[in-house]
Rosetta silent file (secondary structure, phi, psi, omega in degrees, C-alpha in Angstrom):
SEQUENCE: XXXXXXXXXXXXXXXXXXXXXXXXXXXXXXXXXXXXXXXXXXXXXXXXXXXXXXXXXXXXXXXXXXXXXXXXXXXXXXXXXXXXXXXXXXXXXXXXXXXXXXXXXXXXXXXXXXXXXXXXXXXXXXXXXXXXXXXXXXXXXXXXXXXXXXXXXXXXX
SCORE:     score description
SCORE:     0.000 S_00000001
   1 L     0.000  142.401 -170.446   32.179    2.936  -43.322 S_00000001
   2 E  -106.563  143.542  163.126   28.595    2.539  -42.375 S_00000001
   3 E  -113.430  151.897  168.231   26.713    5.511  -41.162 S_00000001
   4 E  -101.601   97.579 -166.661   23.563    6.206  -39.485 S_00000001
   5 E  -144.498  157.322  177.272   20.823    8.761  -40.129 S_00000001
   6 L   -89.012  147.720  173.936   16.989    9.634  -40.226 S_00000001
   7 L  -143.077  174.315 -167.112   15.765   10.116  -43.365 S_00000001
   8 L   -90.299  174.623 -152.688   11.983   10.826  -44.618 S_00000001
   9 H   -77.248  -74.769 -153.211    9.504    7.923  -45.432 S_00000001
  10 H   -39.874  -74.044 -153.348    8.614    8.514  -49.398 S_00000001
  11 H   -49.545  -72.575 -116.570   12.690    8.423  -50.684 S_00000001
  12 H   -86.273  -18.572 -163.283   13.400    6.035  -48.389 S_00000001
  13 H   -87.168  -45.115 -167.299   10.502    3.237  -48.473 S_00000001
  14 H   -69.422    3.386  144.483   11.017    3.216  -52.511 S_00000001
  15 H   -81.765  -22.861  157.953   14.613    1.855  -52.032 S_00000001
  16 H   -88.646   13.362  156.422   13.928   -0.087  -49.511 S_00000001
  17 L   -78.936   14.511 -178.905   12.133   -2.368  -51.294 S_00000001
  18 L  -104.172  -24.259  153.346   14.571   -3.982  -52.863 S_00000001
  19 L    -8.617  -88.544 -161.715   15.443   -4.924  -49.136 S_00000001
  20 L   -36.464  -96.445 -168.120   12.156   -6.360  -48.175 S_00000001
  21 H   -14.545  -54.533 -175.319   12.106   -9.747  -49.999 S_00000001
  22 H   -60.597  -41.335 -166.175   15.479  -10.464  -47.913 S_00000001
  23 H   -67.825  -67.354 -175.352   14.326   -9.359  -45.059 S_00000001
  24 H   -39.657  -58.861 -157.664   10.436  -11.069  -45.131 S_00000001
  25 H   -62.972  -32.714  167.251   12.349  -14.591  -46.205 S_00000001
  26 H   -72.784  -40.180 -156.000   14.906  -14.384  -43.199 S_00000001
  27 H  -123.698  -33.575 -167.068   12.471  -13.140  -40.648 S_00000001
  28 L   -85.352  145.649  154.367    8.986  -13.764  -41.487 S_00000001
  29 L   -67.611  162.067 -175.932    6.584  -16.677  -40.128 S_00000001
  30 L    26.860   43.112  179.524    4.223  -18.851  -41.502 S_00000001
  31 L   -61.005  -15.473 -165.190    5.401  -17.445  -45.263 S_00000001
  32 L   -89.404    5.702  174.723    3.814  -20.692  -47.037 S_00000001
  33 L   -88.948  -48.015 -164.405    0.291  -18.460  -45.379 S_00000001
  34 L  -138.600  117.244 -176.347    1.285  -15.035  -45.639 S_00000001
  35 L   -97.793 -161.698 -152.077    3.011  -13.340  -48.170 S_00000001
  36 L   -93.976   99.866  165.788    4.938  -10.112  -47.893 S_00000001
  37 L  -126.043  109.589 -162.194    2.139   -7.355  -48.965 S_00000001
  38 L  -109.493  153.478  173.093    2.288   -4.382  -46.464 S_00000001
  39 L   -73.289   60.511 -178.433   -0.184   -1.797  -46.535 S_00000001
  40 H   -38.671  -29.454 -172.023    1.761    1.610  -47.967 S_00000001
  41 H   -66.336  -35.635 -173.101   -1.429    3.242  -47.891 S_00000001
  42 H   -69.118  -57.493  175.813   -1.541    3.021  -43.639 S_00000001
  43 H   -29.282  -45.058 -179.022    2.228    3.808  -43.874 S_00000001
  44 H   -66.680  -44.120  160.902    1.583    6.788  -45.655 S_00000001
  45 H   -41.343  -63.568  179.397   -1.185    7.816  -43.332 S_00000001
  46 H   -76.013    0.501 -179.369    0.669    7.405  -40.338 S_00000001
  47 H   -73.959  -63.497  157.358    3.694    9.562  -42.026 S_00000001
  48 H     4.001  -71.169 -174.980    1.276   11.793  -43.121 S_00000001
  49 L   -97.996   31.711  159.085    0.443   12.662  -39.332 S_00000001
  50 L    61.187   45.326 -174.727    3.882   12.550  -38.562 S_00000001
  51 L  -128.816   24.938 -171.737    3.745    8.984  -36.369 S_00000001
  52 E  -138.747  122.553 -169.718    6.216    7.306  -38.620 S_00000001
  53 L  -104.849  116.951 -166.266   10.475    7.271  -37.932 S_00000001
  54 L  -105.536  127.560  147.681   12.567    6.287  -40.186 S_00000001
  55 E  -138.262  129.531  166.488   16.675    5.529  -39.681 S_00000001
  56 E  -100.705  162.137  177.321   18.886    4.035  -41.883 S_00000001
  57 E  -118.315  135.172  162.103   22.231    2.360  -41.988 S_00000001
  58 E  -130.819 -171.236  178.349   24.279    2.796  -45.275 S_00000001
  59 E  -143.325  144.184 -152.481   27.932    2.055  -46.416 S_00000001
  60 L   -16.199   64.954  171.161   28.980    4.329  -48.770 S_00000001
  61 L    91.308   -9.395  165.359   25.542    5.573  -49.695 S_00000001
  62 E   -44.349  117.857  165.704   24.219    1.917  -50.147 S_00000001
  63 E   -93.878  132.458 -171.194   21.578    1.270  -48.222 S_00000001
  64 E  -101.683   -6.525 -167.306   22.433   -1.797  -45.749 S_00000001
  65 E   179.076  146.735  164.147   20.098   -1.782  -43.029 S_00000001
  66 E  -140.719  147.281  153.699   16.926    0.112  -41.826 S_00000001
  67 E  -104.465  160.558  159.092   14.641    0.774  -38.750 S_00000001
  68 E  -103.979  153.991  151.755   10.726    1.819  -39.069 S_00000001
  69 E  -147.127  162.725  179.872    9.137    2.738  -35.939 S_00000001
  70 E  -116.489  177.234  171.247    5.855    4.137  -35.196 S_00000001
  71 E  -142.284  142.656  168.157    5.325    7.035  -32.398 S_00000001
  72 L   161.109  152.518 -174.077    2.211    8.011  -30.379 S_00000001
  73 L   -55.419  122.303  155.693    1.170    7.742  -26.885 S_00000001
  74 L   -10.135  130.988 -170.524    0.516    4.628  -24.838 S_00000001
  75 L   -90.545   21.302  150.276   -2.984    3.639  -25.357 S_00000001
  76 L  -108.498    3.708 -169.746   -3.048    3.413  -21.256 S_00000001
  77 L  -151.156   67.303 -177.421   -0.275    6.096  -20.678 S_00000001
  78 L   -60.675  -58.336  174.766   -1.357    8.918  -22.433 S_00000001
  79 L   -56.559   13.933 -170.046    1.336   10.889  -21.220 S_00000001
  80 L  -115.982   99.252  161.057    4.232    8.447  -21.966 S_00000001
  81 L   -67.167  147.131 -163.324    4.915    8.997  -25.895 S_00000001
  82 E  -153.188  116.822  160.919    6.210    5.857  -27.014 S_00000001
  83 E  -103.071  122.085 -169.203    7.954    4.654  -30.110 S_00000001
  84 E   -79.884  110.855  168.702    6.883    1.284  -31.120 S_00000001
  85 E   -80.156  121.810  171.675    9.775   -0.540  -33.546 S_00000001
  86 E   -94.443  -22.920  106.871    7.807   -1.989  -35.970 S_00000001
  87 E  -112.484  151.818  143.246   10.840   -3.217  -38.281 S_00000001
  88 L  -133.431  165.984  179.591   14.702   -3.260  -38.423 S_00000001
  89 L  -141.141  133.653  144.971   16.923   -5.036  -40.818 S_00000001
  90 L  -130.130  149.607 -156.789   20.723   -4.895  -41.231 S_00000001
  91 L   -82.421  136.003  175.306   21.697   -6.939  -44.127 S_00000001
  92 H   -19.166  -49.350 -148.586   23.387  -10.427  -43.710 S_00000001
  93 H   -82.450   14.010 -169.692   26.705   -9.049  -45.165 S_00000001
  94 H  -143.250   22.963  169.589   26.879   -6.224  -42.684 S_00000001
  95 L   -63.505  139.554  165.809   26.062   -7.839  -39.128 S_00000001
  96 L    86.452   29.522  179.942   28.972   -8.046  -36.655 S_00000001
  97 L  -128.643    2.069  167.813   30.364   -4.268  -37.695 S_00000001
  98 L    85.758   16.869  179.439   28.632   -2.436  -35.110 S_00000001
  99 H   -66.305  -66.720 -163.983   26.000   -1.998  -37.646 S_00000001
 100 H   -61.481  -48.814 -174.358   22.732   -2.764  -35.241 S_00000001
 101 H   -57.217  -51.835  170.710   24.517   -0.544  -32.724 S_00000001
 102 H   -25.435  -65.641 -171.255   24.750    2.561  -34.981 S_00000001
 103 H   -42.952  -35.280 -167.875   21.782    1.928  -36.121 S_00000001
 104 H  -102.664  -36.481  177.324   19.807    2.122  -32.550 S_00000001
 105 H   -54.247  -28.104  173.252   21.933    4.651  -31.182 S_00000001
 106 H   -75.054  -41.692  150.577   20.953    6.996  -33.938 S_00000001
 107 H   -65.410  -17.330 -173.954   17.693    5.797  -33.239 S_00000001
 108 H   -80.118  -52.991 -159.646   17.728    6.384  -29.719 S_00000001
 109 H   -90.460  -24.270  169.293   19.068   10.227  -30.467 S_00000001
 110 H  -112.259  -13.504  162.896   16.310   11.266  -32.367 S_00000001
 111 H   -44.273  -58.101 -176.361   13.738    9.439  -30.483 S_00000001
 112 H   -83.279  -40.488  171.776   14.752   11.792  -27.790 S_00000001
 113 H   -62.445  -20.379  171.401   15.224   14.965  -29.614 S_00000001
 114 L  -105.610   33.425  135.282   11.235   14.390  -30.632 S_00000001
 115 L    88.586   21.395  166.757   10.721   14.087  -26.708 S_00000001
 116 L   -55.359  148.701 -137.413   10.151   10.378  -26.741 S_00000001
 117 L  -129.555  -68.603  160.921    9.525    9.014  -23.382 S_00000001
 118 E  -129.044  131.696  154.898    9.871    4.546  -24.453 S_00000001
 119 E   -86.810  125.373 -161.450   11.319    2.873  -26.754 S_00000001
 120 E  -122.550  138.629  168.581    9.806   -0.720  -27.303 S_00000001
 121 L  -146.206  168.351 -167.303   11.861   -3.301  -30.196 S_00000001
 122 L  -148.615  141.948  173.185   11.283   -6.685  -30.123 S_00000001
 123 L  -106.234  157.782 -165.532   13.354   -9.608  -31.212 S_00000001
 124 E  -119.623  113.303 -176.135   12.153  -12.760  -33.282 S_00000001
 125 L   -21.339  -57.346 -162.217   13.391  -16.139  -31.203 S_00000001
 126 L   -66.431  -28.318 -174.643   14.417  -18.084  -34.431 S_00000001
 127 E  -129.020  105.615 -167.153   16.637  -14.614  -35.196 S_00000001
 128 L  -112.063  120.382 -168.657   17.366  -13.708  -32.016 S_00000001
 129 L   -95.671  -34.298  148.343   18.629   -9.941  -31.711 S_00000001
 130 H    13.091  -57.865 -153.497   18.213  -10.109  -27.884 S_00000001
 131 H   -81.044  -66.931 -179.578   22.113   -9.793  -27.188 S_00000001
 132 H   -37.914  -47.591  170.341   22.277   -6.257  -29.289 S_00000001
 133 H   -78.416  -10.324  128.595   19.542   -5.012  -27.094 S_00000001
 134 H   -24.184  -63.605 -176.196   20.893   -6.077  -24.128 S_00000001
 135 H   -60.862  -45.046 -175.281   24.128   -4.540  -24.797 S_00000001
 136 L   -71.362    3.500 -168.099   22.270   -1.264  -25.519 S_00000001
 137 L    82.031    2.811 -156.553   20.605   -1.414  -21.980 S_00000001
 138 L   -83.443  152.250  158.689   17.473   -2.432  -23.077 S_00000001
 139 L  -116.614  157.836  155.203   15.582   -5.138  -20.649 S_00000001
 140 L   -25.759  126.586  170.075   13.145   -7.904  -21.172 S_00000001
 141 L  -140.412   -4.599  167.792    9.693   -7.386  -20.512 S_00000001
 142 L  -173.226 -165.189 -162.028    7.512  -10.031  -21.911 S_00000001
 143 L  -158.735  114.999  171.467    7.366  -12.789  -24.241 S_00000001
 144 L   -98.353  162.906  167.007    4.498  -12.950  -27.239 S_00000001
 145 L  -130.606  148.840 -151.954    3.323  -16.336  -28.748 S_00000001
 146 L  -105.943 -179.847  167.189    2.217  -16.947  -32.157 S_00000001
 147 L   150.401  124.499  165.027   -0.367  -19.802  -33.421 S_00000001
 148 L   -65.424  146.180 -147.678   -1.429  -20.035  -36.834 S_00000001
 149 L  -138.562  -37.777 -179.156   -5.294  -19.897  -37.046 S_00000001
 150 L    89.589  169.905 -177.030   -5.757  -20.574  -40.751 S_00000001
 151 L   -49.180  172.960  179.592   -8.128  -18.714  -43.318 S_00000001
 152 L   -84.539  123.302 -166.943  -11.005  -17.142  -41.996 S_00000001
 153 L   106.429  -32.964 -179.005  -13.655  -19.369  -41.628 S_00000001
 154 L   -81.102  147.814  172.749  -12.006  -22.851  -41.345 S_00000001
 155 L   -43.069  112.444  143.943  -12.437  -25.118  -38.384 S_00000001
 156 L  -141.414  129.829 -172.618   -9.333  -25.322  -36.228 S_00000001
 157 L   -31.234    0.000    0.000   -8.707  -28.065  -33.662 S_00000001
């Protein structure tokens, strides 16, 4: 049975690396550019001041799937607290089980018990999540675009 719960950053980030590599290789762009090295120290920082949300999905204590999010106020809406999703993952083998919902609904319930105001997630076209957030009420509200730029310093047409 999969469950759904917040849990704190330190336990939770050193187990979920054995995640990441699945996740980055499934999800990430321009990987032959940028490999997967995230900055734990800013993570830590923002936990630190208590601007960083964790929930996970397990199955019988496994962990299958996580969100990250960060929270602090619109830098135009100071008075609209806002949690930013910054990742989720549920794992290949545990998609289509009602997994993603758990997963947001749980986020969604503590987002509002710490008196969040918007939630923002984002979906990545090539893995398009779009239907789950849909389902969940969420709407559409813009569309980013990408372009690789190259090292710093090089010419590009």
């Amino acid at each position: 049975m999969l469950t759904a719960q917040v849990e704190p950053w330190a336990p939770f980030i050193e187990e979920a690396k054995s995640l990441l590599p699945l996740h980055w290789e499934e999800l990430a762009l321009d990987k032959e550019h940028v490999p997967l090295e995230p900055m734990w120290e800013v993570y830590d920082a923002r936990d630190a001041a208590g601007q960083i949300m964790v929930v996970t999905l397990r199955e019988a204590g496994r962990l299958v799937g996580y969100f990250i999010g960060c929270l602090a106020p619109g830098l135009h809406y100071r008075t609209c607290l806002t949690l930013q999703m910054d990742i989720f993952f549920v794992h290949p083998d545990h998609r289509g089980h009602m997994g993603g919902v758990k997963l947001f609904k749980a986020v969604e319930r503590e987002a509002r018990r710490r008196g969040v105001n918007r939630l923002m997630v984002a979906s990545k076209l090539h893995r398009d999540s779009s239907r789950l957030f849909t389902a969940l009420g969420y709407a559409p509200i813009e569309t980013h675009f990408s372009k690789w730029l190259g090292p710093a310093g090089q010419e590009v047409a």
